[in-house]
N, C-alpha and C positions, 0 to 999 in steps of 0.2 A: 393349444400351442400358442404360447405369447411373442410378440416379434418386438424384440426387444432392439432399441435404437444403441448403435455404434457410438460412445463417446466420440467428443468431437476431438480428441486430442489423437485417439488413433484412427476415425475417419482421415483426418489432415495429417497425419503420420509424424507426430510432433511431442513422441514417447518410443522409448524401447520398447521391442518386441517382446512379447511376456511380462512385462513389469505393468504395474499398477500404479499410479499416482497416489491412491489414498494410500498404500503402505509407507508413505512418509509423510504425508501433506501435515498432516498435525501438527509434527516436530518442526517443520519448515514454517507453518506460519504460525507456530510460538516462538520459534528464534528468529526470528526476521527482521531488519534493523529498522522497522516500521511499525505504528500500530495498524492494526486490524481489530474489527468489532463487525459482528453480522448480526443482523436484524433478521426476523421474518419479517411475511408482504404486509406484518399490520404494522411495524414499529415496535417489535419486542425483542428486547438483548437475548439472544442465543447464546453469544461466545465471545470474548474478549482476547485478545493472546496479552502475552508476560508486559512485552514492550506497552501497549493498553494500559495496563495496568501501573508501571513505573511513572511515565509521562501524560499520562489524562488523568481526567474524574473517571475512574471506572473500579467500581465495588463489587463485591459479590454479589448482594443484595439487588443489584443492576439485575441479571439474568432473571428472565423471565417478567421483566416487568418492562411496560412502556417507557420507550427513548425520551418521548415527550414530557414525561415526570422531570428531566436532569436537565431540560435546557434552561439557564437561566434568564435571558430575553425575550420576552412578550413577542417578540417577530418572529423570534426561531422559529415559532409550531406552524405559523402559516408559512412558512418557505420551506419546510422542511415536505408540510403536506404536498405542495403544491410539488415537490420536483419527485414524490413516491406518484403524483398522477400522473405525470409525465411517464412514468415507467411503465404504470399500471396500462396506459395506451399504446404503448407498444415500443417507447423510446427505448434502442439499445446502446448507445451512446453513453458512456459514465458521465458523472457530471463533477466538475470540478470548482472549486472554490477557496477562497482564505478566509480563515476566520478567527475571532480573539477571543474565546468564551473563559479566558482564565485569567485578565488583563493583560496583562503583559506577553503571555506566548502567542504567540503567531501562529498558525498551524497552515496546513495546507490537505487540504480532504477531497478525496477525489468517491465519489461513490458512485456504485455501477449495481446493473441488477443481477442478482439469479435465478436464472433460467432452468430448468430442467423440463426434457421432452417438449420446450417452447412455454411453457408454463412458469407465470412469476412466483416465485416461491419465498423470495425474500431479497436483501440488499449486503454489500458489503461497504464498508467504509474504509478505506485506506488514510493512514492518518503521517505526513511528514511536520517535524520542526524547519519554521524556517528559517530559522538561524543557520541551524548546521548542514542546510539546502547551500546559503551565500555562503558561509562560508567555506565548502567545499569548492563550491564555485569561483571564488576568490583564490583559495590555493591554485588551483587549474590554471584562472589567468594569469598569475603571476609566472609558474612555472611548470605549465604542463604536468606532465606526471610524474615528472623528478621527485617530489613533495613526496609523495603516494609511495613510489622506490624506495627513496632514503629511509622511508619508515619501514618499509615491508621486508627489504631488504639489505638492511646497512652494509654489510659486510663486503660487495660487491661495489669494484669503482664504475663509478659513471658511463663509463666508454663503453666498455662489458654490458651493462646495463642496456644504453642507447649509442649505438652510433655517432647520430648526430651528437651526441653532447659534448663534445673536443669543440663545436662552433660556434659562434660567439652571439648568434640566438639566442635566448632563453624562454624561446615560444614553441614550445614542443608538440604536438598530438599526440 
């Protein structure tokens, strides 16, 4: 008889009763307005999703072979090692960073481990533009979520929309 550990998403009750999360997970992190790229615990591409693919270096020929092959800075491979040891020791903390590996684009990469049963099994890399990070952010300052409305919703006047927008604010939440 094997005693199989409770995901933590329904230990922490943070899923539908009866439903599974891998019955979508795939579709959800190939459409996700993000890249993602997972590594196993040595440095070897597993999986890229679409967005990956549009906006980074990432080829097919990628899978299954070492990360370390693609970086193009002599630094990269020691810093890259150095924060897979940190993991390897027990760090469960993601690790975050910006970096320019393309000249010009900016990125922002957050990467964290995978755990299962308490065991490192591999890395995910979350990958954001920072462009379109400030310039969302820049929308928002300007004018709250009016911006976000007007687009998602034209058709609907202001007031209807938000309340407050009759007042001569323009700094909404």
């Amino acid at each position: 008889m094997s005693s199989q550990v409770e995901p933590a998403e329904v230990a922490e009750s943070r899923i539908a009763t009866d439903w599974s999360l891998d019955q979508w997970a795939d579709r959800l992190i190939d459409q996700a307005g993000f890249g993602v790229t997972v590594l196993d615990r040595h440095g070897t591409v597993m999986y890229y999703n679409k967005w990956a693919s549009e906006h980074l270096d990432r080829k097919p020929e990628y899978i299954g072979n070492d990360v370390r092959k693609r970086h193009r800075r002599a630094v990269t491979n020691p810093r890259f090692d150095a924060m897979l040891r940190l993991f390897e020791e027990g760090r469960v903390e993601p690790v975050s960073y910006v970096a320019r590996p393309y000249g010009r684009t900016t990125i922002l990469v957050t990467v964290s481990p995978i755990r299962v049963d308490g065991e490192l099994v591999g890395f995910s890399q979350v990958v954001l533009l920072k462009d379109e990070i400030q310039e969302l952010c820049a929308r928002f300052d300007e004018s709250g979520r009016e911006s976000f409305e007007r687009e998602m919703l034209p058709d609907t006047p202001a007031v209807a929309r938000d309340p407050a927008a009759g007042q001569c604010s323009s700094r909404r939440a």
